[in-house]
Structures are given as structure tokens and as C-alpha cells.
Biopython code that builds the backbone (N, CA, C, O; Angstrom):
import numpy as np
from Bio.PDB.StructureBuilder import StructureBuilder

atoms = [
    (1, "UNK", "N", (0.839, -1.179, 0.000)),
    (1, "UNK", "CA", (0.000, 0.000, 0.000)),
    (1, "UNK", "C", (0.882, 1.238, 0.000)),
    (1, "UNK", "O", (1.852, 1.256, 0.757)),
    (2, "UNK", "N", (0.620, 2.281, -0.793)),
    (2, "UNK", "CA", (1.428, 3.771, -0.977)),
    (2, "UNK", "C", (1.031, 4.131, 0.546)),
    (2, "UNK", "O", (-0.028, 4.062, 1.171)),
    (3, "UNK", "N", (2.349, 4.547, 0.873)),
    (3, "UNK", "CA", (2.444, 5.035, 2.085)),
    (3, "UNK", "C", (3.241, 4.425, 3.564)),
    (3, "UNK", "O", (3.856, 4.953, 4.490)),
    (4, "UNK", "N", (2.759, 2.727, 3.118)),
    (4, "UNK", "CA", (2.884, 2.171, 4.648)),
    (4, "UNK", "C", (4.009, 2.069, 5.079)),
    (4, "UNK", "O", (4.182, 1.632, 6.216)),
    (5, "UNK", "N", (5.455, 2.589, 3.980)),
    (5, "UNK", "CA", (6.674, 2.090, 4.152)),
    (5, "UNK", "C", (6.961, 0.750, 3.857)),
    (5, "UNK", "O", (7.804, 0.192, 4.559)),
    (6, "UNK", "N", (6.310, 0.005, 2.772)),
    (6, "UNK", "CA", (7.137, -1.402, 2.320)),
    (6, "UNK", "C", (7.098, -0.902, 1.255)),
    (6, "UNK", "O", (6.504, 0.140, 0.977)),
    (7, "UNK", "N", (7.734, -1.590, 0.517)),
    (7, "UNK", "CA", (8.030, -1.447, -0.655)),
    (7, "UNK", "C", (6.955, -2.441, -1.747)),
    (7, "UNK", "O", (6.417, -3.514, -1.472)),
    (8, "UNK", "N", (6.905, -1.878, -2.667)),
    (8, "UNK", "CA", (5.466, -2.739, -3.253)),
    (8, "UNK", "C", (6.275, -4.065, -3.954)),
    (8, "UNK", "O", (7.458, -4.023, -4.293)),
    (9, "UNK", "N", (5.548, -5.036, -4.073)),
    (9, "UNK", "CA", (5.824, -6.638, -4.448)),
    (9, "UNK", "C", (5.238, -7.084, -5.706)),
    (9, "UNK", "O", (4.037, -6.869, -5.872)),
    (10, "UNK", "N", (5.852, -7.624, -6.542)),
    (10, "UNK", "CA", (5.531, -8.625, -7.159)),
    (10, "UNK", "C", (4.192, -9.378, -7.061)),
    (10, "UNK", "O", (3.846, -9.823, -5.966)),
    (11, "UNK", "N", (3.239, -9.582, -8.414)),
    (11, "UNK", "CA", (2.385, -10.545, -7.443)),
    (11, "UNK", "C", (2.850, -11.744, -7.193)),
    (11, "UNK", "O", (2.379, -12.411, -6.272)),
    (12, "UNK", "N", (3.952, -12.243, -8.064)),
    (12, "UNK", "CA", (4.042, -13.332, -7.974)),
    (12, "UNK", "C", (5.157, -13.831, -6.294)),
    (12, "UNK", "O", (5.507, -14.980, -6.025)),
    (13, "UNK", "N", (5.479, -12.551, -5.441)),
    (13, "UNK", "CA", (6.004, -12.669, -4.505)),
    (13, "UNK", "C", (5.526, -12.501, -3.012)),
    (13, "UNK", "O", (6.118, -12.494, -1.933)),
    (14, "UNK", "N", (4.230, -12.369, -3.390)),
    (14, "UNK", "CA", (2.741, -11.609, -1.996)),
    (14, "UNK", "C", (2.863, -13.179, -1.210)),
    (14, "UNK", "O", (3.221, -14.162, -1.860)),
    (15, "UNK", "N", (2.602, -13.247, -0.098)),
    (15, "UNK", "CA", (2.788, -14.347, 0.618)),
    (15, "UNK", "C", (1.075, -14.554, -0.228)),
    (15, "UNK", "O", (0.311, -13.856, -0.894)),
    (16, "UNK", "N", (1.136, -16.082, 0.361)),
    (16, "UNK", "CA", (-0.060, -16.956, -0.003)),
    (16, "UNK", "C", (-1.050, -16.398, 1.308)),
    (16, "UNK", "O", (-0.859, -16.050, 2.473)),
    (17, "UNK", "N", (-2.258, -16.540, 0.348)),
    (17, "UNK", "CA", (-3.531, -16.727, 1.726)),
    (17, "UNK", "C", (-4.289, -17.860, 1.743)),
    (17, "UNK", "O", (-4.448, -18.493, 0.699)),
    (18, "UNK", "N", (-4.754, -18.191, 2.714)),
    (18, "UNK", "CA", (-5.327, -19.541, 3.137)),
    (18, "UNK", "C", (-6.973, -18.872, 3.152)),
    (18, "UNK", "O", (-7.357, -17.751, 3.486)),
    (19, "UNK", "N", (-7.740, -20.078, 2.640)),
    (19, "UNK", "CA", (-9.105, -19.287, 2.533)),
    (19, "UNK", "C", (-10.022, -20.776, 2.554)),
    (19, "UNK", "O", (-9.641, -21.796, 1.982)),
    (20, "UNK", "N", (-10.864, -20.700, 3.070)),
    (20, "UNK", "CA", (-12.204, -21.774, 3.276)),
    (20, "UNK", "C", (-12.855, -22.095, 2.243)),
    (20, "UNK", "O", (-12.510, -21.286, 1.382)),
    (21, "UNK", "N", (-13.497, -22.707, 1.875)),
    (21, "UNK", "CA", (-14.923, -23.293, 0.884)),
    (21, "UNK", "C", (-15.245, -24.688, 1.471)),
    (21, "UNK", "O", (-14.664, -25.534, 2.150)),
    (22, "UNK", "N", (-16.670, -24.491, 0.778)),
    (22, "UNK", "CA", (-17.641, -25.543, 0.985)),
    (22, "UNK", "C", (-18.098, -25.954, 0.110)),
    (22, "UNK", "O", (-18.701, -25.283, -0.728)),
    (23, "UNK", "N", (-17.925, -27.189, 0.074)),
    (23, "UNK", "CA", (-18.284, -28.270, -1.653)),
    (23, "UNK", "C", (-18.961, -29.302, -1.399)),
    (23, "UNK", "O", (-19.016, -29.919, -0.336)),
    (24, "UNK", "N", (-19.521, -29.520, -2.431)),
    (24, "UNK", "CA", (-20.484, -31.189, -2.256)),
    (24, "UNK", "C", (-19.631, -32.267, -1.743)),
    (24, "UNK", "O", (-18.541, -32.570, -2.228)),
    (25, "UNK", "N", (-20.304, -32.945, -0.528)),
    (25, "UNK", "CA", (-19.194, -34.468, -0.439)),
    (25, "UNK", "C", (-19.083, -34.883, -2.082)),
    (25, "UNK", "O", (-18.196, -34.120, -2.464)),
    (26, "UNK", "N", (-19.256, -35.210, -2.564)),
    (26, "UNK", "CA", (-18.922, -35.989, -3.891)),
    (26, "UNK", "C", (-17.899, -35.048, -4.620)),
    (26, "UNK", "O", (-17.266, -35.602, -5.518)),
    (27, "UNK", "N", (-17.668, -33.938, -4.429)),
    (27, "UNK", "CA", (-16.508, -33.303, -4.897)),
    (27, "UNK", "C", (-15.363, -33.552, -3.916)),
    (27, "UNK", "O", (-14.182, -33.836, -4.120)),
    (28, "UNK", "N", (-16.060, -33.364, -2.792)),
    (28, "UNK", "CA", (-14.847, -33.617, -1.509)),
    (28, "UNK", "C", (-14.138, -35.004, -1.609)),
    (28, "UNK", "O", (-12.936, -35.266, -1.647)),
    (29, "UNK", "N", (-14.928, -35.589, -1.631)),
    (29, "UNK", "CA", (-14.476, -36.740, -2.243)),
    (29, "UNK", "C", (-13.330, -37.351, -3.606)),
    (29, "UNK", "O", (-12.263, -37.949, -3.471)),
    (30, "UNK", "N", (-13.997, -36.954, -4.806)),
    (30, "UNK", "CA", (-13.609, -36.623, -5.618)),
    (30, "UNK", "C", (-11.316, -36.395, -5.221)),
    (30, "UNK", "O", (-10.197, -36.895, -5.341)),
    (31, "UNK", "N", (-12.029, -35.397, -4.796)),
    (31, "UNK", "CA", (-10.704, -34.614, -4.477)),
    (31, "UNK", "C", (-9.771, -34.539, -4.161)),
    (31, "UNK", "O", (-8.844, -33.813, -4.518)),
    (32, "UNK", "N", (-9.917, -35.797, -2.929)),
    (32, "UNK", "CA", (-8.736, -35.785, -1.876)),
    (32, "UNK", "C", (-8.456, -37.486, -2.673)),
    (32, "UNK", "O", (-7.438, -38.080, -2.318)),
    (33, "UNK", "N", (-9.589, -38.315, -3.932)),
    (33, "UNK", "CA", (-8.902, -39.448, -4.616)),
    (33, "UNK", "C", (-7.975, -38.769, -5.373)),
    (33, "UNK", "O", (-6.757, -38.895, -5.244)),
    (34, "UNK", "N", (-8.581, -37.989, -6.228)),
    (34, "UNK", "CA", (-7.463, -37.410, -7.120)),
    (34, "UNK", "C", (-6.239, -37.008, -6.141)),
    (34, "UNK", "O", (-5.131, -37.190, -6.646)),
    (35, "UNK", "N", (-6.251, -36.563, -5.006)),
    (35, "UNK", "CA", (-4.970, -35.579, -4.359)),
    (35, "UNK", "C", (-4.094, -37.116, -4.143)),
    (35, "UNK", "O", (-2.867, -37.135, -4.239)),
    (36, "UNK", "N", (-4.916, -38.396, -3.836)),
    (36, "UNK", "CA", (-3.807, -39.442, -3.236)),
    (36, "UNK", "C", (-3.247, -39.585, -4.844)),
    (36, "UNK", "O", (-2.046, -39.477, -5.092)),
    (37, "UNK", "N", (-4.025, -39.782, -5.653)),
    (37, "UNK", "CA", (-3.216, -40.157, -6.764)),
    (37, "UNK", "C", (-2.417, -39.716, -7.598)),
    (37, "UNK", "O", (-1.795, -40.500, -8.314)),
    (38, "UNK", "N", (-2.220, -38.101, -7.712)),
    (38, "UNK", "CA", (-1.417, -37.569, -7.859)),
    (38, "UNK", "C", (-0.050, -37.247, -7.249)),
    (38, "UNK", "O", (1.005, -36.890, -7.775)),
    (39, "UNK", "N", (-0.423, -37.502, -5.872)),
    (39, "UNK", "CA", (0.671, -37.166, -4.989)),
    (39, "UNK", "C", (0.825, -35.998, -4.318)),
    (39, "UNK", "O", (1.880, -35.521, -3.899)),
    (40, "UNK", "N", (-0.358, -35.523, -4.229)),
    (40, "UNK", "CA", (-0.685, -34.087, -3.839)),
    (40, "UNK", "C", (-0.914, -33.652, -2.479)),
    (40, "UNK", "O", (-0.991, -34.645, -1.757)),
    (41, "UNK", "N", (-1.059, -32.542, -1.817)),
    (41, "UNK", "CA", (-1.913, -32.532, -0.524)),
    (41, "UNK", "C", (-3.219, -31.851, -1.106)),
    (41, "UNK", "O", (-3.188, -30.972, -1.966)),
    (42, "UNK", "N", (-4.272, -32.320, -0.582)),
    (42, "UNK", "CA", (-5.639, -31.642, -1.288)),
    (42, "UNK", "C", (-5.352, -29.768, -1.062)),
    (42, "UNK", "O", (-5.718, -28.959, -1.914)),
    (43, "UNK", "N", (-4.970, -29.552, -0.358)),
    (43, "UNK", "CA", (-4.573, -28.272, -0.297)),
    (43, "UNK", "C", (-3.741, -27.829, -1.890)),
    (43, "UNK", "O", (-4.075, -27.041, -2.774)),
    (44, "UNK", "N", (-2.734, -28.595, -1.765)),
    (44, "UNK", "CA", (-2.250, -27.777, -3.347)),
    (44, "UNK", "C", (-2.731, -28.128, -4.418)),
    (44, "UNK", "O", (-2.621, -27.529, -5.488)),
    (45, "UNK", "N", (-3.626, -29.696, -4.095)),
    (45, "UNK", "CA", (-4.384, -30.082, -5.431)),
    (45, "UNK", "C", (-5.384, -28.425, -5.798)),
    (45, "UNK", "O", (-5.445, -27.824, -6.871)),
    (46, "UNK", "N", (-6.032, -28.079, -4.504)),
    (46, "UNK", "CA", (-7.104, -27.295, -4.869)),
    (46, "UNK", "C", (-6.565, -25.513, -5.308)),
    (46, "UNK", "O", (-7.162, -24.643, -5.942)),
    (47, "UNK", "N", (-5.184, -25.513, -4.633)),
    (47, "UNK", "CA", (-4.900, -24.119, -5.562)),
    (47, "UNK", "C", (-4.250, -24.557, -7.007)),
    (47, "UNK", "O", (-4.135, -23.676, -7.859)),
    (48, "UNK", "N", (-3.816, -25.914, -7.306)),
    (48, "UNK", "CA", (-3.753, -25.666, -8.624)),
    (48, "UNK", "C", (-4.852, -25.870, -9.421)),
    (48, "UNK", "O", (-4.450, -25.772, -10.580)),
    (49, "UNK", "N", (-5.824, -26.061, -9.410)),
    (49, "UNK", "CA", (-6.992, -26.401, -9.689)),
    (49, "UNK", "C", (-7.332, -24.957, -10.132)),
    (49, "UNK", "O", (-7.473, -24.630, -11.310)),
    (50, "UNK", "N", (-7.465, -24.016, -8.930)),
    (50, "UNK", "CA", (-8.195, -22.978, -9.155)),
    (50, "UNK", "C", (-7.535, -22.184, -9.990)),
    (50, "UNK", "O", (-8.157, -21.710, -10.941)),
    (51, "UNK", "N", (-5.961, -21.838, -9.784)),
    (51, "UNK", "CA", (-4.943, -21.099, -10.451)),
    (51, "UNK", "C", (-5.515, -21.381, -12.263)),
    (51, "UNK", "O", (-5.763, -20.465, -13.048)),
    (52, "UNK", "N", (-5.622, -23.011, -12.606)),
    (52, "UNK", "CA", (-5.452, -23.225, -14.158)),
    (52, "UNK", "C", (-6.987, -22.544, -14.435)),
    (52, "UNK", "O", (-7.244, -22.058, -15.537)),
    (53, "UNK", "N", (-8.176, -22.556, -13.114)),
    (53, "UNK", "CA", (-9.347, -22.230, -13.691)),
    (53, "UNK", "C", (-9.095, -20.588, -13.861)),
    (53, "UNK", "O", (-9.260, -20.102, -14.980)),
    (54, "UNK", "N", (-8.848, -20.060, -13.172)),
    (54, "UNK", "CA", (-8.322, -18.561, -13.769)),
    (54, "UNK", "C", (-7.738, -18.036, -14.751)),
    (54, "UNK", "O", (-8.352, -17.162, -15.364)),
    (55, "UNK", "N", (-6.482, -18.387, -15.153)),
    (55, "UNK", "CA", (-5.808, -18.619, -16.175)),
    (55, "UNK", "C", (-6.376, -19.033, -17.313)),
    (55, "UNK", "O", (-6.092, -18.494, -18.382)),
    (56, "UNK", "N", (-7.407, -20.225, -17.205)),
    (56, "UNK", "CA", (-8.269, -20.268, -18.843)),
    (56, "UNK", "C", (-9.118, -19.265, -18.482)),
    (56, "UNK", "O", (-8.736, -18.369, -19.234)),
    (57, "UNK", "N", (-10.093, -18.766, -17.780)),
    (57, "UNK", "CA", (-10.801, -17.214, -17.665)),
    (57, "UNK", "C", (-10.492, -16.698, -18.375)),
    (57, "UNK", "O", (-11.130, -16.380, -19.378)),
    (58, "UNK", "N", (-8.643, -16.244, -17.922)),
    (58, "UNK", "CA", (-8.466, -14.752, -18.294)),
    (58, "UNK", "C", (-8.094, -15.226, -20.125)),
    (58, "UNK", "O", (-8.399, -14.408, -20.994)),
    (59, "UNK", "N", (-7.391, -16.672, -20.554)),
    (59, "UNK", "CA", (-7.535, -16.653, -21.796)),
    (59, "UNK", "C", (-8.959, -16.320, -22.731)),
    (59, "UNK", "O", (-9.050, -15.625, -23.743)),
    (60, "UNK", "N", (-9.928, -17.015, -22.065)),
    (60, "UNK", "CA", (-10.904, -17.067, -22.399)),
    (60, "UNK", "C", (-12.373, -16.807, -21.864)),
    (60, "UNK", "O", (-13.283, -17.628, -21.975)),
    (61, "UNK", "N", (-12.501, -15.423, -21.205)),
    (61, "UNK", "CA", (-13.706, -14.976, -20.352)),
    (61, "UNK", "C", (-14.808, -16.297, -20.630)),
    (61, "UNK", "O", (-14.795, -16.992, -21.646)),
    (62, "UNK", "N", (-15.848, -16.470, -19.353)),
    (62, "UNK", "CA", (-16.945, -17.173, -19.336)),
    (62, "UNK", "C", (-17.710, -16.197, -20.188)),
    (62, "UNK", "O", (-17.304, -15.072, -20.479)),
    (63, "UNK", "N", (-19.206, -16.891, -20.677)),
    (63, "UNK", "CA", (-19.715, -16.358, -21.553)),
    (63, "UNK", "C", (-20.701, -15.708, -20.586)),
    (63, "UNK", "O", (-20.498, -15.775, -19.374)),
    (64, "UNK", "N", (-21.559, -15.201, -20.995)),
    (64, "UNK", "CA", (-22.427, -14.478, -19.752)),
    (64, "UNK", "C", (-23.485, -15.334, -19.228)),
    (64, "UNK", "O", (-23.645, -15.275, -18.009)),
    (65, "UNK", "N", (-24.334, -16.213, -19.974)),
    (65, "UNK", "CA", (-24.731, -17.424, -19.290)),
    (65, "UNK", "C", (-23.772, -18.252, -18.476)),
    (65, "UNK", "O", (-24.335, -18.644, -17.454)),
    (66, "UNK", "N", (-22.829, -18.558, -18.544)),
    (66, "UNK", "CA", (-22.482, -19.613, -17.378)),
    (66, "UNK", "C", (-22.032, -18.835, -16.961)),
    (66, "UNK", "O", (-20.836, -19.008, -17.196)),
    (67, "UNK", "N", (-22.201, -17.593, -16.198)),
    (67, "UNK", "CA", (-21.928, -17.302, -15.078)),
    (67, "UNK", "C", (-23.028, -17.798, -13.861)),
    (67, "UNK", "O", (-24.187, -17.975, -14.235)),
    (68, "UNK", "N", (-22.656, -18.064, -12.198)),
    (68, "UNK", "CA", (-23.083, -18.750, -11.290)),
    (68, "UNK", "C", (-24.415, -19.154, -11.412)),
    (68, "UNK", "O", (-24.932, -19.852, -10.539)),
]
sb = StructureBuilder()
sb.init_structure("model")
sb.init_model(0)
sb.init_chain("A")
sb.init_seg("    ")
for serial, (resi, resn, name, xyz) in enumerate(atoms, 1):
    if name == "N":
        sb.init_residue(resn, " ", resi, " ")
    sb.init_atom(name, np.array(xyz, "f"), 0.0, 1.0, " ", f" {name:<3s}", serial, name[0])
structure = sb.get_structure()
């Protein structure tokens, strides 16, 4: 922030934030099979998950129907 005395960052250098959601058991599920089988912790399964869903976004905005 201008002003606070740090110096401004990178985004790619902002510490991580930890954040909640709530999903269908059958995704929850889902999730933590895929996380054993990849080799993942469901934790990083689910930020890379979200990261690639952003990333096609910004290639390719949702259309205005499938939005929520």
C-alpha cells in the first residue's frame, strides 16, 4: 500500500492466503482421490486447480450465461 513504508511486491512474490470453501461431499471426495493419486496434498491439489481455472478465464472470459 502507498504510504505504509514497504516497498510494493511482485504478485508473484505476496505471501499466499489460506481461505475456506464448501463443496459437495462428492466433490470432496472426488478430491482428496485425485490428491492421493497424484501425490498431492488436497490443499495444493485445490490451488492448482483454481490457479489453471483462472488462467483459462483470463484466456478465455466465461460467456455471460455460465456465469453462477
Amino acid at each position: 500500500m502507498p504510504g505504509d513504508g514497504q516497498k510494493p511486491q511482485s504478485r508473484l512474490f505476496r505471501k499466499p492466503r489460506r481461505i475456506t470453501i464448501t463443496v459437495p461431499q462428492a466433490t470432496a471426495e472426488h478430491l482428496v482421490q485425485r490428491s492421493i493419486s497424484e501425490g498431492r496434498s488436497l490443499s495444493n491439489l485445490a490451488a492448482v486447480l483454481l490457479e489453471r481455472a483462472i488462467t483459462a478465464e483470463q484466456i478465455q472470459p466465461p460467456r455471460q450465461g455460465d456465469q453462477g
